[in-house]
C-alpha positions as CSV (number, residue, x, y, z in Angstrom):
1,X,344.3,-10.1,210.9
2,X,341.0,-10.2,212.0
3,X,339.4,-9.3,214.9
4,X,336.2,-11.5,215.1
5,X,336.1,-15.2,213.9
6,X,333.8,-16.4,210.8
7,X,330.9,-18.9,211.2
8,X,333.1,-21.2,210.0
9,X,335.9,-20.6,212.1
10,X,333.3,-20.9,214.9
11,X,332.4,-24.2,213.1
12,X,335.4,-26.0,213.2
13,X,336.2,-24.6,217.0
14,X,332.8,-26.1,217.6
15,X,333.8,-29.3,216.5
16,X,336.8,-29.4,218.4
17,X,335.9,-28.1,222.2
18,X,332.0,-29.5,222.3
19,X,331.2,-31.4,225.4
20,X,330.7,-34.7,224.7
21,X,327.1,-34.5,226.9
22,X,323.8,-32.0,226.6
23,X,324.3,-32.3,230.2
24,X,327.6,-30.5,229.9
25,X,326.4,-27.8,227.7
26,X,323.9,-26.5,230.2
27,X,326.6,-26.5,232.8
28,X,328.5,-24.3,229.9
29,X,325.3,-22.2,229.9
30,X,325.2,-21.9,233.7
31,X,328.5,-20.9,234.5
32,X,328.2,-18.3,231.9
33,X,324.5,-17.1,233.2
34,X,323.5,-17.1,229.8
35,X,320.0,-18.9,231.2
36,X,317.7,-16.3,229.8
37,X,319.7,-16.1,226.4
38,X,319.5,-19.2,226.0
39,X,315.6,-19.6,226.3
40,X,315.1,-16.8,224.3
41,X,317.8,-15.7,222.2
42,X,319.9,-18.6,221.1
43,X,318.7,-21.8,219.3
44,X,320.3,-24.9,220.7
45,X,318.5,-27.7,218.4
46,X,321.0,-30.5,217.3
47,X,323.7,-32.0,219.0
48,X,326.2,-30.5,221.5
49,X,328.3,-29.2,219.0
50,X,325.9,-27.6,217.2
51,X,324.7,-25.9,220.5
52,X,328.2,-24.4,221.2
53,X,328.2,-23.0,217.7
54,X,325.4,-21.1,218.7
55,X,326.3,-19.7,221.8
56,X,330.2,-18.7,220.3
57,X,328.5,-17.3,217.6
58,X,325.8,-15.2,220.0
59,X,328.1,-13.8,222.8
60,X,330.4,-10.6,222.6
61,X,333.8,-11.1,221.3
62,X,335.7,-11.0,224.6
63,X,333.0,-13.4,225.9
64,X,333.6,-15.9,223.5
65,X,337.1,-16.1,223.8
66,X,336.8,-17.5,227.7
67,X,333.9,-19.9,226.5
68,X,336.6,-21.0,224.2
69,X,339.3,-21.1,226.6
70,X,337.3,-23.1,229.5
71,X,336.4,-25.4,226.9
72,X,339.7,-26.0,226.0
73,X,340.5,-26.1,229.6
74,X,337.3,-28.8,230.1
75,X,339.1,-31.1,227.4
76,X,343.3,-31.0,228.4
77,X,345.2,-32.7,227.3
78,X,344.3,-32.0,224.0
79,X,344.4,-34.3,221.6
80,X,345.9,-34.2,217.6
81,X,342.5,-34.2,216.6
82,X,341.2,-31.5,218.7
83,X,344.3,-29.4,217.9
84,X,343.8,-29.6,214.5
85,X,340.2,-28.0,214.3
86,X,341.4,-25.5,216.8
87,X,344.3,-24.4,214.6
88,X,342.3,-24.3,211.6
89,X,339.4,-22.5,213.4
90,X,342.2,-19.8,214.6
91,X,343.9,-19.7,211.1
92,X,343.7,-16.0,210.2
93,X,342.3,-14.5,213.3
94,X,344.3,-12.7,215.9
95,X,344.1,-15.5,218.1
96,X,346.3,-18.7,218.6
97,X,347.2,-21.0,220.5
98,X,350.4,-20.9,223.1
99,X,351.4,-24.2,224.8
100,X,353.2,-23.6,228.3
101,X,355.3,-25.6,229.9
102,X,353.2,-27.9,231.8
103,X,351.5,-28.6,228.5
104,X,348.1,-26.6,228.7
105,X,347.0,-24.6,226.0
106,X,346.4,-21.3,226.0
107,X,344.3,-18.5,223.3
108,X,346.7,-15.3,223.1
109,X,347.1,-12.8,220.5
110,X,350.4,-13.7,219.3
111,X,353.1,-10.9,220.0
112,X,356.8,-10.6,218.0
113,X,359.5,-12.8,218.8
114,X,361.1,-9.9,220.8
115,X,358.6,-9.4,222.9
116,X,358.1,-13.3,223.2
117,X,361.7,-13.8,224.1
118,X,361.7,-10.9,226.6
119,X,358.7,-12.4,228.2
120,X,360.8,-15.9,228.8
121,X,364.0,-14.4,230.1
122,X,362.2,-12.2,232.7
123,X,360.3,-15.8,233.6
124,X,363.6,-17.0,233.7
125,X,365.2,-14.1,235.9
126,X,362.1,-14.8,238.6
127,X,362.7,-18.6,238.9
128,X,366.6,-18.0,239.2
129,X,366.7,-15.8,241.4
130,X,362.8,-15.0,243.8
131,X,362.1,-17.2,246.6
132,X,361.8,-21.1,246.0
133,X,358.0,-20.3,247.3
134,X,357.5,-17.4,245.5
135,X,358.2,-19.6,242.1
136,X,356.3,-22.3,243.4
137,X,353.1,-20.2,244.1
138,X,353.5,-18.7,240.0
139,X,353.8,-22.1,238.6
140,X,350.5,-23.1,240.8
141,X,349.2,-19.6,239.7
142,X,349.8,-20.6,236.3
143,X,348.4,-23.9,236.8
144,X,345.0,-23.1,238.1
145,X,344.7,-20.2,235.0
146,X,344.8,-23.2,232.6
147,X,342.4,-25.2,234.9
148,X,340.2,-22.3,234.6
149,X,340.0,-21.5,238.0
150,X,340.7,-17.9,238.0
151,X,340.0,-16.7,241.6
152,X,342.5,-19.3,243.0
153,X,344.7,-18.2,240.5
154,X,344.7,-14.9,241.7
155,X,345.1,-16.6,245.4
156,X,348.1,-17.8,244.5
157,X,349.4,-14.7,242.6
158,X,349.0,-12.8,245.8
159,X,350.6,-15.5,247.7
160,X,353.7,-15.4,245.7
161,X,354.4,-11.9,246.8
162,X,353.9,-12.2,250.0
163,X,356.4,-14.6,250.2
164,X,359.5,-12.2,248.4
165,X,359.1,-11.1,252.2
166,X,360.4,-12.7,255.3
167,X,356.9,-14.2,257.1
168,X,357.4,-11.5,259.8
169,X,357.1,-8.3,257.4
170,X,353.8,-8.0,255.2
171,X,354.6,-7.5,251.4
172,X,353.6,-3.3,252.0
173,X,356.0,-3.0,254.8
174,X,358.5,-4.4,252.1
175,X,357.4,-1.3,249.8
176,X,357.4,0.9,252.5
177,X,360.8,-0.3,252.8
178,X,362.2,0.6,249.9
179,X,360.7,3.7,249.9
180,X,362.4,4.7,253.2
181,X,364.6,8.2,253.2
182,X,367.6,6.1,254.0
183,X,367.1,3.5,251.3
184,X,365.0,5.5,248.3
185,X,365.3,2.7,246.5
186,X,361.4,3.5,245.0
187,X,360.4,7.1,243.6
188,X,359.6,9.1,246.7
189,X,357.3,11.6,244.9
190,X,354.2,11.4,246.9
191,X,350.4,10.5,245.3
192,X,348.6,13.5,246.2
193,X,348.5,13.7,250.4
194,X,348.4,9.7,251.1
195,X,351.7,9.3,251.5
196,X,352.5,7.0,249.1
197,X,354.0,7.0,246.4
198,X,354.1,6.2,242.5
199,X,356.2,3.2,242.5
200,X,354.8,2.3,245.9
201,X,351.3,1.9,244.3
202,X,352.6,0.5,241.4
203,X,353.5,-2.5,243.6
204,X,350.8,-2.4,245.4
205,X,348.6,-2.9,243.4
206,X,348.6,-6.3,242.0
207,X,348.6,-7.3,245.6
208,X,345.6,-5.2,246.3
209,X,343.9,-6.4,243.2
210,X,344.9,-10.0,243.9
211,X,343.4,-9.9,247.5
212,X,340.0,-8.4,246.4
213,X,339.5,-10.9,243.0
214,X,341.0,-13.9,244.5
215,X,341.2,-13.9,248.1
216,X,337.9,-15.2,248.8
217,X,336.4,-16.5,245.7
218,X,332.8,-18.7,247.5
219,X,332.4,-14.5,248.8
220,X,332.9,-12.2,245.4
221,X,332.2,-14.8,242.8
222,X,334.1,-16.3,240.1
223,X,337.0,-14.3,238.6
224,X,337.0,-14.3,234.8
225,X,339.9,-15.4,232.6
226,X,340.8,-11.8,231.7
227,X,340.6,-10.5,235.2
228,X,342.8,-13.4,236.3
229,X,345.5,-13.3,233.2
230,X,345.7,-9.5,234.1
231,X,346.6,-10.0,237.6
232,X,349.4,-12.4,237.1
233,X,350.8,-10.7,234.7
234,X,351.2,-8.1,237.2
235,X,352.2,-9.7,239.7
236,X,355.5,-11.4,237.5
237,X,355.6,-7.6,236.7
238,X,356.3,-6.7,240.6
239,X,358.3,-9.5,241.2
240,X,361.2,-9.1,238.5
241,X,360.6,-5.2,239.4
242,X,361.5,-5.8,243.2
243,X,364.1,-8.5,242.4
244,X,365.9,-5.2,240.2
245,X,365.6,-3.3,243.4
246,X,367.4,-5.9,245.2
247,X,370.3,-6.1,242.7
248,X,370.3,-2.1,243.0
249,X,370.4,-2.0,246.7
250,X,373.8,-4.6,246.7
251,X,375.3,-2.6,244.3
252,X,374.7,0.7,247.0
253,X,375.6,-1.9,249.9
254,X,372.5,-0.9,251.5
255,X,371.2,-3.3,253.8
256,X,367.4,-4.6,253.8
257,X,366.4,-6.7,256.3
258,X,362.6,-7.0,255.1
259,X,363.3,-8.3,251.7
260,X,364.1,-12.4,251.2
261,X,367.1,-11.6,248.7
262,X,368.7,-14.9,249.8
263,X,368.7,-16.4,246.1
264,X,369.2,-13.2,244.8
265,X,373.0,-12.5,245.8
């Protein structure tokens, strides 16, 4: 497959996604602080479709894909029409689109049904078994990523691990839980001198990234798409990962009284 999309791929995309207004493509323009290209770089003569042909087919290749995206996002729900240039624009790239459950579309590179299928059943595992708000903040999460508003989607992400712990206990004391002498339900081998260790940061860190990315977005900007599909992923990651701890530590019959397991047992 290839990598980068033809001009006529970009064409037919172009035809599908394009504002309906001029007005709307220099909002496009803005949010992408492509200003200084656009005056002196990119020609956008002709109508609004025509104009985002131009700008897909000026910007770098990771670029492009979250003009695509929040232009896909701009026009939910799609219709057949719309669909139809999109999947003909994608035909032969390694891009396409993946419709989740709440309908939205999304660009991904597609993966192999084994990895799809593993994918759905550790979704599955979470909503069967986290915390009814833990779910409820991932399907919000997931929401706001196909909204395109990645910062709050991040807000979310680090809200739904905050709540696999009771509201007493912050999500770290949770880790530091598990990585207790009399639990060791974490790897205890220590990151240099910090005191932490492997696994701990491991966990951490979605949380950490969350926080930074998404906890104030009018302070540290807007997040991106990737930055924001990143961070959920991870956070999912630490979610089923803790959940696996849980099972372990009722299998030991050791007792954590940080942890909200009630759905898990």
């Amino acid at each position: 497959m290839n990598s980068e999309l033809s001009k006529g791929q970009l064409k037919d995309i172009s035809d599908g996604v394009a504002p309906h207004r001029h007005k709307e493509v220099e909002h496009l323009i803005e949010r992408f602080e492509l200003e200084e290209d656009a005056e002196t770089e990119i020609e956008l003569d002709g109508n609004t479709s025509e104009k985002v042909y131009e700008i897909l087919k000026y910007v770098e290749v990771e670029e492009r894909r979250e003009i695509i995206q929040h232009l896909i996002n701009k026009e939910a729900p799609l219709r057949k029409e719309v669909l139809e240039k999109l999947r003909d624009g994608l035909r032969g790239s390694n891009l396409e689109l993946d419709q989740d459950d709440d309908g939205y579309y999304e660009l991904v590179h597609p993966v192999s049904e084994p990895a799809q299928q593993e994918k759905k059943q550790h979704r599955s595992y979470i909503e069967q078994h986290a915390p009814i708000r833990t779910v409820a903040f991932l399907e919000r999460a997931r929401k706001e990523l196909a909204q395109g508003r990645n910062a709050e989607a991040l807000w979310y992400g680090r809200n739904a691990l905050e709540k696999m712990t009771y509201e007493d206990c912050h999500y770290k004391n949770g880790l530091a839980e598990l990585a207790k002498k009399s639990v060791a339900l974490i790897d205890r081998e220590q990151h240099h001198n910090d005191g932490n260790t492997y696994d701990y940061e491991m966990l951490a860190n979605p949380y950490n990234y969350c926080s930074t990315i998404g906890a104030h977005p009018d302070n540290v900007g807007s997040a991106t798409n990737l930055q924001a599909k990143t961070g959920l992923v991870q956070v999912e990651q630490a979610v089923y990962f803790v959940l696996k701890k849980g099972e372990e530590a009722d299998e030991k019959e050791v007792n954590l009284g940080r942890w909200n397991f009630s759905r898990l047992y």
